[in-house]
C-alpha positions in Angstrom: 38.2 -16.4 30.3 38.9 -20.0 29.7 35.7 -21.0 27.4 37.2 -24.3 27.2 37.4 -25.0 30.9 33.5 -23.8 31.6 32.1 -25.9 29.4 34.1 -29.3 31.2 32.5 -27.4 34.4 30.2 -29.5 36.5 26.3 -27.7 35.9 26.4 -26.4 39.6 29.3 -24.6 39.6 27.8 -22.5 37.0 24.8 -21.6 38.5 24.5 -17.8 40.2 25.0 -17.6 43.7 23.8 -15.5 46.1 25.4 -14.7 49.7 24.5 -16.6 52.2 20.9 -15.8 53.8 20.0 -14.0 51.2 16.8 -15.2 49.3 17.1 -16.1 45.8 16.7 -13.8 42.9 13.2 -14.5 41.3 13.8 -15.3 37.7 12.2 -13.8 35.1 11.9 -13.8 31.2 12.9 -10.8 29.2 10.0 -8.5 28.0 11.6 -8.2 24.3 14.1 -11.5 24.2 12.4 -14.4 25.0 10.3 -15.9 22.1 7.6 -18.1 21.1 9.3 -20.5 18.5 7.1 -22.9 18.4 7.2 -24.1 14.1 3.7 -24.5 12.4 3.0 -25.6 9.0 0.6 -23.9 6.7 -0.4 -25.0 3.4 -0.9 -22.5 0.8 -2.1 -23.8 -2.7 -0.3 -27.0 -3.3 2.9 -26.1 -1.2 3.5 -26.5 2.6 5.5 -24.2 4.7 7.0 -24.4 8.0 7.8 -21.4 10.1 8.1 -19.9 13.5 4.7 -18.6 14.6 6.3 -15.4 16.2 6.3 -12.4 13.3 3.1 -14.1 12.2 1.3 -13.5 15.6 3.5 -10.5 16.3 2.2 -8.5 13.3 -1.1 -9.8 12.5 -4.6 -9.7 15.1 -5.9 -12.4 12.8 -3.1 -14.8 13.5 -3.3 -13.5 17.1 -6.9 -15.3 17.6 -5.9 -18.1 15.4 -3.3 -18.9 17.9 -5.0 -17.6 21.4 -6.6 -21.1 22.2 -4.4 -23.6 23.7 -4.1 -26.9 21.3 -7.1 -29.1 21.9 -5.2 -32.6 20.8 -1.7 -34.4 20.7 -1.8 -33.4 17.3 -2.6 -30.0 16.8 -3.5 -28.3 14.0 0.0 -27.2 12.0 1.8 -29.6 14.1 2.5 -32.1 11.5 2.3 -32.7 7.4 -1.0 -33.9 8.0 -2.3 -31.2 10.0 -1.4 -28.1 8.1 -3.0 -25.2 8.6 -4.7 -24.2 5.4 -4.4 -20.6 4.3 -7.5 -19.3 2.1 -7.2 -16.7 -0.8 -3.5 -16.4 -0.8 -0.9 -17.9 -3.3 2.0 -19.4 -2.4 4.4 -16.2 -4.2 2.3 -14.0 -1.8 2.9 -16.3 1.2 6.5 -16.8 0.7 7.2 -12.6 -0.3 5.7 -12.1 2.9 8.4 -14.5 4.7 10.8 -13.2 2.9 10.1 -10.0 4.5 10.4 -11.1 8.3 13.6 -13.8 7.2 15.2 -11.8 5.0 16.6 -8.5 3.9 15.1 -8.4 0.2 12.9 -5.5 1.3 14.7 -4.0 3.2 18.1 -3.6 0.8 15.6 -2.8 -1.8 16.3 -5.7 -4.1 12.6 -6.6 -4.2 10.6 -6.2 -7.6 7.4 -4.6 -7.9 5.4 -7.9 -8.0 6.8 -8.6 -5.0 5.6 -5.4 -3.2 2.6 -6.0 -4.5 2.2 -9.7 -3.4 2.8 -8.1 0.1 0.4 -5.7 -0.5 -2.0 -8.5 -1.2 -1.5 -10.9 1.9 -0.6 -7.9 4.5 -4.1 -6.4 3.1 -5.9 -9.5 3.8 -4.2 -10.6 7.2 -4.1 -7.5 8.7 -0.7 -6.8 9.0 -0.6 -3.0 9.2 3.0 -2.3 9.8 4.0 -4.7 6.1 0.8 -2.9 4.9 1.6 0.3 5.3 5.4 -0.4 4.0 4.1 -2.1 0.9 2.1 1.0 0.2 4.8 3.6 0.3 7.3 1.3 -1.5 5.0 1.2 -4.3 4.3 4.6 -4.1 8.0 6.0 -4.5 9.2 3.4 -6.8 11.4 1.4 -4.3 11.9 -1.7 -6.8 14.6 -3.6 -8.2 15.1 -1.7 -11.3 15.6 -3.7 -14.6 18.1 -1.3 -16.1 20.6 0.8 -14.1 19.2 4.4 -14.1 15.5 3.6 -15.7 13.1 4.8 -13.7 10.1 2.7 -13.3 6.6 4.0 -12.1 3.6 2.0 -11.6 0.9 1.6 -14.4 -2.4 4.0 -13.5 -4.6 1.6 -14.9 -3.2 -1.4 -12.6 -2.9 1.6 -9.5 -6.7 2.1 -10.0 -7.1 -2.0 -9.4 -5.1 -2.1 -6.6 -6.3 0.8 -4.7 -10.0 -0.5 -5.3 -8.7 -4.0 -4.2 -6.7 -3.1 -1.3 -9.1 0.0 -0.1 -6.2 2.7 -1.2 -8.5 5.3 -1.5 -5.5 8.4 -2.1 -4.5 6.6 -5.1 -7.5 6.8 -7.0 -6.6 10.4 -7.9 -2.9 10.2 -8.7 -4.0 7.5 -11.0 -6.6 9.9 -12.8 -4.1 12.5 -13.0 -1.6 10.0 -15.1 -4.1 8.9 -17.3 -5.6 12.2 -18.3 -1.9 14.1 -18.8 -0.6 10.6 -20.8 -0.8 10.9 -25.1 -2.8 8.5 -25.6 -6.4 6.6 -24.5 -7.6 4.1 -22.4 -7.4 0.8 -24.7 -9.8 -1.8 -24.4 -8.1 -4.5 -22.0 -7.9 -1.3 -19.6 -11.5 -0.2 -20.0 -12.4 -3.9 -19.1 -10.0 -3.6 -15.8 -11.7 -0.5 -14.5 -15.0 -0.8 -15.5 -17.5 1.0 -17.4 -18.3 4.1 -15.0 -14.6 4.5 -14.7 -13.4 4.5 -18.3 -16.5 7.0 -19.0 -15.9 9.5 -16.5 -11.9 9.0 -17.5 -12.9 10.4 -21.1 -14.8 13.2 -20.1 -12.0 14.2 -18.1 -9.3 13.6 -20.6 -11.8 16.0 -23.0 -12.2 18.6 -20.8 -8.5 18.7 -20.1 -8.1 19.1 -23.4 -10.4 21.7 -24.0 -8.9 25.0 -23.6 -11.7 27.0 -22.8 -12.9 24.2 -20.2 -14.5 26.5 -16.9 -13.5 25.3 -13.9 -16.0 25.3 -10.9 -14.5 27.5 -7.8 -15.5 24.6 -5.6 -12.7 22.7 -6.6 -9.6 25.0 -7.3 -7.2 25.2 -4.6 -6.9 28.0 -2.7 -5.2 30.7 -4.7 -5.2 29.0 -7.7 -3.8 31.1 -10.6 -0.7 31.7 -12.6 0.7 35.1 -13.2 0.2 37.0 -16.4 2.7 36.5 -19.1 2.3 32.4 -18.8 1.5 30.6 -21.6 -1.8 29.7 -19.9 -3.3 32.7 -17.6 -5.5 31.1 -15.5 -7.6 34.1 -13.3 -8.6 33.1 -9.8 -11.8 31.4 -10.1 -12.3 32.2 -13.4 -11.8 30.3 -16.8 -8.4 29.3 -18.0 -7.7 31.9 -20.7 -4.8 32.3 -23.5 -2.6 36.0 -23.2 -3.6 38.0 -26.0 -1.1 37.1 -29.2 0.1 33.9 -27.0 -0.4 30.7 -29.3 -1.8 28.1 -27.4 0.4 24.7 -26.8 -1.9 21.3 -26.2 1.0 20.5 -23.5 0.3 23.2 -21.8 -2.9 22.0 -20.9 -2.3 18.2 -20.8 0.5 18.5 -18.0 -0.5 22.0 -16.1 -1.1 19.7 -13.0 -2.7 22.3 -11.2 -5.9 22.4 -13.7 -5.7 18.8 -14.4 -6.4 18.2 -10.5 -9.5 20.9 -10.7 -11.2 19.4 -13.6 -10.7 15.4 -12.3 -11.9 16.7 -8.9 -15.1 18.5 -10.8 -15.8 15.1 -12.8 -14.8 12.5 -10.2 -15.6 14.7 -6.7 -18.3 16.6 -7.4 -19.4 18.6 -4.4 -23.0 17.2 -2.7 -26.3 18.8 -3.9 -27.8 20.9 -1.7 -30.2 19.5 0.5 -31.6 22.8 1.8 -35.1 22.9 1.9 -36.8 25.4 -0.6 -37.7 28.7 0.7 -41.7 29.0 1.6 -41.2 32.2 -0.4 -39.8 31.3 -3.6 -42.0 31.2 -6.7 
């Protein structure tokens, strides 16, 4: 076909026909390809932006209803410089992280740093954008950031996963968080007892203490189901019982530190305690 000699065509001859007595075909736009691009500027901080409303109002309810009334004026709000939409609580890094995840392929190729995950995190949180949400959340979870050096592993800090998940209402990180800190060598240091608080850092050390207190009993409530190692283990831990050394076996503090297993039972004891009974006392006791 002759590109060329369509586009010298007159605009009638390239109009579909139909045969003759036939009634036209009703048009129709396409339930997946035919977008919304209507540009609208936001300002976030000092900076403006302008970008295609469609991801925006796609992904997010909020920007749904800002959207769903019709403009009231010839100048309508994010229409012009002077009119930009204004964007509360959100800095412009977290603004433009989340474009870069619609426009480009940063995320995706996994060329993104952790700050940046965690800038998404922030305005997907906020917005309501559940799908970027929920990516955010398992990126940072498995470590899927640019890596500094080739073959260095980087895993995020339990003191800053104990901010975010309180932040960001991440609830399942709480406890992987707890785990870390209680297995790691050393203490909570002062800047990180200020970043989680007082309860936190208390309950924290009583958990570290117990974990490293070998003949720490564990309450039933809270060991998994068929908890126990076999005998001849450094650490013989009976089934519902306290954890116990194999006669002649020296104890190691490692052991103890990094038996995940037990570390999970006593955080879950310290942190989760099960509910008090709220049975009413027996008319015949005493």
């Amino acid at each position: 076909m002759d590109i060329a000699a369509l586009s010298d065509a007159p605009e009638e001859a390239l109009r579909p026909t139909t045969p003759e007595g036939e009634a036209p075909e009703t048009l129709h736009n396409h339930k997946n390809y035919y977008f919304d691009d209507t540009m609208s500027i936001f300002l976030v901080g000092n900076q403006r932006f302008k970008v295609h409303r469609y991801f925006l109002i796609k992904e997010s309810q909020v920007f749904q209803w800002m959207f769903a009334c019709p403009p009231g004026s010839s100048d309508p709000d994010g229409g012009s410089d002077d009119r930009a939409i204004p964007v509360p609580g959100v800095t412009p890094f977290e603004f433009e992280n989340l474009l870069d995840f619609f426009y480009t392929e940063k995320f995706q190729r996994h060329q993104a740093a952790m700050a940046d995950w965690v800038a998404v995190l922030a305005i997907s949180t906020r917005f309501d954008f559940q799908r970027v949400r929920d990516r955010a959340i398992d990126a940072i979870e498995h470590s899927r950031w640019n890596q500094p050096k080739r073959g260095k592993k980087i895993t995020i800090d339990p003191v800053e996963q104990i901010v975010l998940a309180e932040k960001h209402d991440i609830p399942h990180w709480l406890p992987i968080a707890y785990y870390a800190i209680c297995e790691r060598g050393h203490s909570l240091e002062e800047w990180e007892a200020e970043r989680i608080g007082y309860r936190k850092t208390v309950l924290l050390a009583r958990a570290r203490e117990e974990v490293r207190n070998p003949h720490h009993v564990h309450s039933t409530a809270t060991l998994p189901q068929n908890f126990g190692s076999p005998p001849g283990s450094p650490i013989f831990y009976p089934v519902g019982g306290m954890p116990l050394t194999e006669p002649g076996t020296p104890v190691r503090s490692n052991d103890f530190y990094h038996n995940r297993p037990r570390v999970e039972a006593i955080v879950n004891e310290v942190f989760f305690p099960p509910a008090p009974s709220t049975r009413p006392p027996s008319p015949y006791a005493g």
